[in-house]
N, C-alpha and C positions, 0 to 999 in steps of 0.2 A: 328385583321384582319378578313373580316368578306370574306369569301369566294364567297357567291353568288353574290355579291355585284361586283366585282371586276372580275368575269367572265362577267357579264352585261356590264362593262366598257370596254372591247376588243374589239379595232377594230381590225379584219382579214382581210386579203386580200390573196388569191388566187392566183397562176401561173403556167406554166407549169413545172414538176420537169426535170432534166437532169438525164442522167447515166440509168441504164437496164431497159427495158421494154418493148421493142417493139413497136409497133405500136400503144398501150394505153398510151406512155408517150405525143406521137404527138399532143391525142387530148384532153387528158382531162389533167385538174388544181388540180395535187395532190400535189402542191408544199403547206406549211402554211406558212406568214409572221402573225405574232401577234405582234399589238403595245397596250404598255398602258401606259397611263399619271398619274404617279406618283402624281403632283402636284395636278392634277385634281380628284382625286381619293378621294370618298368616300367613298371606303371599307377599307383604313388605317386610323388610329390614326396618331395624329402631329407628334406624338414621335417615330412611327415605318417610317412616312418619312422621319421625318429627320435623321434615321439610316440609309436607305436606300440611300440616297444622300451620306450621310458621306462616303458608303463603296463599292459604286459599281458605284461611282460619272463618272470614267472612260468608261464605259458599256452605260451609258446614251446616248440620241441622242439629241441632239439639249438644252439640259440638263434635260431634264425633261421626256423623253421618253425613255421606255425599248424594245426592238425590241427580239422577238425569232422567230430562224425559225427551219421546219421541215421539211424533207422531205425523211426520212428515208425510209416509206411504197410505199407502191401503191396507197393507197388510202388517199384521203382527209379527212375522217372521223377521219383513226387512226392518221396521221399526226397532223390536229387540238387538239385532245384528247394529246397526245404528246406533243405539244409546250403549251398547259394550263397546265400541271404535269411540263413543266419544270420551267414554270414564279412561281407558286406557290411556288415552294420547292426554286426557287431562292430568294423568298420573307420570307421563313418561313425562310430558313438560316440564310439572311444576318439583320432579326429583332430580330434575337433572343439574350436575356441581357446574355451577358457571365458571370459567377461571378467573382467574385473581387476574387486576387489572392493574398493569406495571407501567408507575409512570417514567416518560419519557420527557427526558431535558431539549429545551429548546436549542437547534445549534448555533455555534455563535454567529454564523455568517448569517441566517436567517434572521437574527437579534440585530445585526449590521445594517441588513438590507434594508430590514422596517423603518431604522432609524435613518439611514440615507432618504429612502422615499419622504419621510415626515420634514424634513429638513428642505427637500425639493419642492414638495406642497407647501409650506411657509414660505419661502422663495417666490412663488408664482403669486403668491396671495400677496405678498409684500410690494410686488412688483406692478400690481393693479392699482394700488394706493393711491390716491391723487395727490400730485406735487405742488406745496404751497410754497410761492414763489414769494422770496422778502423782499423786493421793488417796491412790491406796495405799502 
């Protein structure tokens, strides 16, 4: 993943954001929408898109485009800086090789143990039982 590569490939688009501000939300464009074309993209490897497809296939726009928006700040600047820290860590995430998960055999003594305790617990349960006496 080559980082600068892939900030170049953003396109942004600008709008006005809703919610507090006053009279600076009216006029200025501090909303960020960021698109990037996955398919089209020169700052991945074949192999880290087609992880990316495989795993955030639902996320996609039209299948091949990832959309983040921001509009948390006031300002456009930090909004912008915001939705590029989110597309990237969405990208380091969902490319990163999980490893391969080695199963491991139960030891025998733990195989023992459970079976001693279940034997112990029968024992005590048996041992509540009420005793029907033949006299009667």
């Amino acid at each position: 993943m080559n980082r600068e590569t892939i900030i170049k490939e953003l396109i942004i688009k600008t709008s006005r954001s809703g919610g507090a501000g006053g009279q600076n939300v009216n006029k200025t464009e501090t909303r960020v929408e960021l698109f990037f074309d996955v398919h089209q993209s020169e700052g991945l490897s074949v192999v880290e898109k087609k992880q990316l497809f495989l795993k955030i296939k639902s996320k996609l726009i039209k299948g091949k485009l990832i959309r983040i928006v921001s509009q948390e700040s006031r300002s456009q600047l930090t909004n912008k800086e915001t939705a590029i820290e989110k597309l990237l860590n969405l990208i380091i995430v969902n490319t990163k090789v999980q490893k391969r998960r080695r199963a491991t055999k139960i030891p025998y003594s733990k195989i023992q143990r459970r079976l001693s305790d279940k034997k112990n617990k029968s024992n005590v349960k048996q041992n509540r039982r009420r005793i029907d006496s033949a006299d009667d």
